[in-house]
N, C-alpha and C positions, 0 to 999 in steps of 0.2 A: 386115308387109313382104311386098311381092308376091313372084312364083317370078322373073317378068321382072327386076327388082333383084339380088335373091340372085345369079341368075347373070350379070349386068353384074360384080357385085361379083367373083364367082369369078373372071371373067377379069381384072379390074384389078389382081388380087390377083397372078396368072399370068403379066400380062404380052401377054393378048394383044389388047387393045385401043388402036386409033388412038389417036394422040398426041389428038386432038378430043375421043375417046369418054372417053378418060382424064382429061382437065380436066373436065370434066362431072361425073365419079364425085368428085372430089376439089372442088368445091363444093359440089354435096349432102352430103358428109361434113362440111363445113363448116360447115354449115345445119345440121345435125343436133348437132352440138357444141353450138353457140346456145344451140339448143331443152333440151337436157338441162341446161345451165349456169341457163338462168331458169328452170326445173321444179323445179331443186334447191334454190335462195335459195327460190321461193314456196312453193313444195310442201311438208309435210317428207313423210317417209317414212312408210311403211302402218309398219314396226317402231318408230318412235319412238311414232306414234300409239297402239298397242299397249302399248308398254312402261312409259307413263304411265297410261294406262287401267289396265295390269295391277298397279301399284304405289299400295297406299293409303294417306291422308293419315299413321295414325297410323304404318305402316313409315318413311316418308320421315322422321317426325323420331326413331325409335327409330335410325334410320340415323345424321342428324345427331347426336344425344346421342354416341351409340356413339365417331364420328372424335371430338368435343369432349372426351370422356373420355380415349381414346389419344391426342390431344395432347397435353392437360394431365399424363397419368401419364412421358411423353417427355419434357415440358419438365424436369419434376422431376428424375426419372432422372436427365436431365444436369446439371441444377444440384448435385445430390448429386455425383455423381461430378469435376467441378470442385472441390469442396470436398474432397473424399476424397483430388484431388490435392495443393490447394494446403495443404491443415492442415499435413501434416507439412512442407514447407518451410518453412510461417510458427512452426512450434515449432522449425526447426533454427534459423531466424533467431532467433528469441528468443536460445536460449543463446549463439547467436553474440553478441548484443547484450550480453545480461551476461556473457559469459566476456570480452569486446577489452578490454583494461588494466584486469582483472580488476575491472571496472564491479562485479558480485556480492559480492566482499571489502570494495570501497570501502564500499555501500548498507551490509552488517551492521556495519561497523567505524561508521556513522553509529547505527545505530538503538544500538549498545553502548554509544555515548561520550556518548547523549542522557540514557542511561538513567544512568550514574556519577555525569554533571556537574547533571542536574536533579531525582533521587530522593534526599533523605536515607537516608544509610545504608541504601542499596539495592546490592545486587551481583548479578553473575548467576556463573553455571555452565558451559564449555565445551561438558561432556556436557547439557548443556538449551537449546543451541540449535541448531535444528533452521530449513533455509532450503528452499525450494523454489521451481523455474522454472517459471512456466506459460506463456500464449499472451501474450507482450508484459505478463506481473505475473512480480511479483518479492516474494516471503513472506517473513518473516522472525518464525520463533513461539522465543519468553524465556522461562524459568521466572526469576521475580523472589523474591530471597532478603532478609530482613532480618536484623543480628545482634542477637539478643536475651540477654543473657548471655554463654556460650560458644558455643550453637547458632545454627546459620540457618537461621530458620522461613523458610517459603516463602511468600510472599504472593499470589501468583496467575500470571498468566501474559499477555502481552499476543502479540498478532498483529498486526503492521506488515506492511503493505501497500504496493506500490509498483506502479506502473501508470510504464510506461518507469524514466524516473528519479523520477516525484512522490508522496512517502508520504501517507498516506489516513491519516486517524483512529485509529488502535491498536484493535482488538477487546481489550477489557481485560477480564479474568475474575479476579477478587479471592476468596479463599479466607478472608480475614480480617473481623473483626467490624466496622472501621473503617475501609473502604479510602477511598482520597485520593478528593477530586473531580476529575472531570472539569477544571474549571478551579479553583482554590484563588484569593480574594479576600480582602481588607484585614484584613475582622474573621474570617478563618479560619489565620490567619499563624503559626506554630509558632518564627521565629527572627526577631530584631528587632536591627535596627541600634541602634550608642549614641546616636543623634543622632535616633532615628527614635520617635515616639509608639505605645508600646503600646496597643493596641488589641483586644486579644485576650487579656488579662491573666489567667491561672490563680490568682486568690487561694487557693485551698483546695488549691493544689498541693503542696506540704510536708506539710498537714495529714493529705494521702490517702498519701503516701507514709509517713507516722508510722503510720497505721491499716492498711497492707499488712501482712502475715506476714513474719516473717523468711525462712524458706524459701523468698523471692522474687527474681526479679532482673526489672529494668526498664530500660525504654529511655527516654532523659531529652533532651527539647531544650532545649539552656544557649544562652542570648543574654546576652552580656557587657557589660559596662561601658565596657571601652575597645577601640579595635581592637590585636590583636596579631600578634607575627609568627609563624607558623606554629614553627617551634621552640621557640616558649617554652609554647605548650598544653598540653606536661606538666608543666610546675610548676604549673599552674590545679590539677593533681589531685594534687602529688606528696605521696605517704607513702599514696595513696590505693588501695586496691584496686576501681580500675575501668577504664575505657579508652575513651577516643576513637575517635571510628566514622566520623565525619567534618564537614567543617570547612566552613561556607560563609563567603564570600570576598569582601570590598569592593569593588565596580567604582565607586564614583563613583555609585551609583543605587540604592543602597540606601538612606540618608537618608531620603530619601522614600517610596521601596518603589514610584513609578510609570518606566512609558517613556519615551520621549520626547515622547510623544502621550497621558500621562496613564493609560494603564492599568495595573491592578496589574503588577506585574514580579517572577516569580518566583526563590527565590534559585537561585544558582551556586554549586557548589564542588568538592569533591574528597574521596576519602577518607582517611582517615587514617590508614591502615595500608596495607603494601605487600601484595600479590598474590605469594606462591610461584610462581601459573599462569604461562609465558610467554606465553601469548595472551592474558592480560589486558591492559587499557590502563594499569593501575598496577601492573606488575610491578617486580621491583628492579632493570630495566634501568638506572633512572636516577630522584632524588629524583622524587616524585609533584609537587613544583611546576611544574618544567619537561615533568612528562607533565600538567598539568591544560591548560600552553599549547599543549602540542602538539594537544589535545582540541580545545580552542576553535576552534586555526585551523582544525582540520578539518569543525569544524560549520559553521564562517564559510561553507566553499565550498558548503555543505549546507546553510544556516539556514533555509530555507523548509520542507526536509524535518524539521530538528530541531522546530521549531514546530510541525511538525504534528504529531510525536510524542511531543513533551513537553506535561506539563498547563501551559501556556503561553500567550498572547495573542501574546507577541514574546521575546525574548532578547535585542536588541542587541548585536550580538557584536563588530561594528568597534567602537563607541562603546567596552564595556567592554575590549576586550582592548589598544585605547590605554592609556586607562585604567592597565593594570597595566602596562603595559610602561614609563607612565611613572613610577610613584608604587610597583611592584613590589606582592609579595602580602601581603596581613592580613587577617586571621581576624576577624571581629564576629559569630560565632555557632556553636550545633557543634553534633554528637550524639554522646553516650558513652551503655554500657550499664554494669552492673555489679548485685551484690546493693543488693537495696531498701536496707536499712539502710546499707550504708555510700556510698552516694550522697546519705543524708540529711548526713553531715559539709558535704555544700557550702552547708549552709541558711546558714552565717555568710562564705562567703565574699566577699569585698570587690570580687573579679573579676569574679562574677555578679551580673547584672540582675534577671535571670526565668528561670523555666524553665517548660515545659511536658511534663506525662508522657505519652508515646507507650503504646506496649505494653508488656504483665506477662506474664510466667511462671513457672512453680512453678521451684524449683531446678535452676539447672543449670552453675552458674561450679565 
């Protein structure tokens, strides 16, 4: 920039240049704008040129790794901490979900009345069951008792599962030498209707109970001759020292022993003896007939989940509970326990069909 400009500029700057001289200063400045504007887009700069030069291939992607790493450890972070927010609201929901009309008492009052109405001579324990809420599941762990004599051996323990309202499979854990199957079929059948084909016949069943010890008591499945009415089952044993454990129950599909769709159909009934417990389902609130229907209707709203927790294919529970509501309740089958020996008095009796022996014990009546 010459000295002659600088000092045009000085005075343009000052103020004391013709209106002439001053448009002149103020086109040149204009020109000179231009010239810097298309220098900058073509040009780049002597520091850019540098700072690329100064920067080597492998810094540049130690750089790039570096940000790809801090995003990715940022992404996480927040995903974490979204979770860290939303878990515990989605656990308050849970129990909200099972505490609203106390959903949580309903589900155990199901997995309880599955367990009465489909295990022979199975009962459980207040103090043994044990429930817990998790993230939208719903637990429910049984310690499962059988009466064998005077005592109740423990049979194992099942875990029913419940995901919202839908029960899963039972984790079943058996402590005993013979636990049930998974699902019980035609020739595995322990109680046979009057009208219904043995097919699982214990011939040498009398024979083994002649050859037990006296010192013994035993648990006996009686399948009967005729159907009877639930009060008249202790004259089947009267004068007898033994005792009825419980009674399965004619719906109309027994006969055959299948569904309505042909598959086995396991039996139904109730127990035979009232409950002291008031949280039992067969407590002496009221005869166990009317708590066996109370039972039904309440699996009825539930039968998808009883099914799934009972060793079962199906239950039909409208079908049968018509059924009794129209033709009322009879007995075609039971289990009583008592000493070996004097359970053999029923070898002659005219009432019994068959029977088949469950479990043995040293003395304990």
């Amino acid at each position: 920039m010459s000295t002659e400009w600088k000092e045009k500029l000085k005075k343009y700057y000052n103020g004391e240049l013709s209106e002439e001289e001053a448009l002149e200063v103020e086109e040149e400045l204009d020109r000179l704008d231009d010239y810097q504007e298309i220098l900058g887009k073509e040009i780049p700069s002597v520091d850019q040129e540098n700072d690329r030069e100064d920067i080597p291939p492998e810094k540049v992607q130690q750089i790039l790794n570096s940000s790809i790493r801090h995003a990715k450890f940022s992404l996480v972070a927040y995903v974490v901490m979204i979770l860290l927010l939303i878990y515990p609201i989605m656990v308050i929901a849970s129990y909200l979900y099972y505490g609203v009309n106390n959903k949580a008492e309903e589900l155990i009052d199901v997995a309880i009345n599955t367990v009465y109405v489909t295990e022979p001579n199975v009962s459980l324990e207040e103090m043994e069951i044990e429930e817990q809420i998790n993230l939208f599941h719903f637990q429910v762990q049984m310690d499962l008792f059988k009466r064998i004599g005077k005592k109740d051996i423990k049979q194992g323990e099942w875990q029913v599962k419940y995901l919202f309202d839908d029960a899963k499979m039972p984790v079943r854990n058996y402590i005993t030498e013979s636990p049930k199957e998974r699902i019980p079929y035609f020739d595995t059948k322990k109680l046979y209707h009057p009208k219904a084909t043995i097919t699982n016949r214990d011939n040498t069943a009398w024979d083994t109970l002649e050859k037990l010890p006296e010192g013994t008591v035993s648990e006996i499945y009686v399948s009967l001759n005729k159907l009877t009415n639930p009060d008249e089952m202790p004259d089947i044993v009267d004068g007898m020292d033994v005792e009825w454990r419980w009674y399965a129950i004619d719906t109309g599909l027994e006969s055959t022993g299948k569904d309505l769709e042909g598959r086995y159909l396991a039996p139904i009934g109730y127990p035979a003896q009232t409950d002291p417990d008031a949280w039992s389902p067969y407590n002496n609130s009221k005869s166990n007939e009317a708590q066996f229907l109370d039972s039904l209707h309440l699996l009825e709203k539930y039968e998808e989940q009883a099914v799934a927790i009972s060793h079962a294919k199906s239950l039909e529970l409208n079908d049968r509970i018509s059924y009794l509501m129209n033709h009322g309740i009879h007995v075609y089958a039971g289990v009583l326990t008592g000493p070996t020996k004097e359970i053999l008095k029923l070898q002659e009796n005219e009432a019994i069909r068959a029977i088949h022996i469950g479990e043995v014990r040293l003395w304990n009546w």
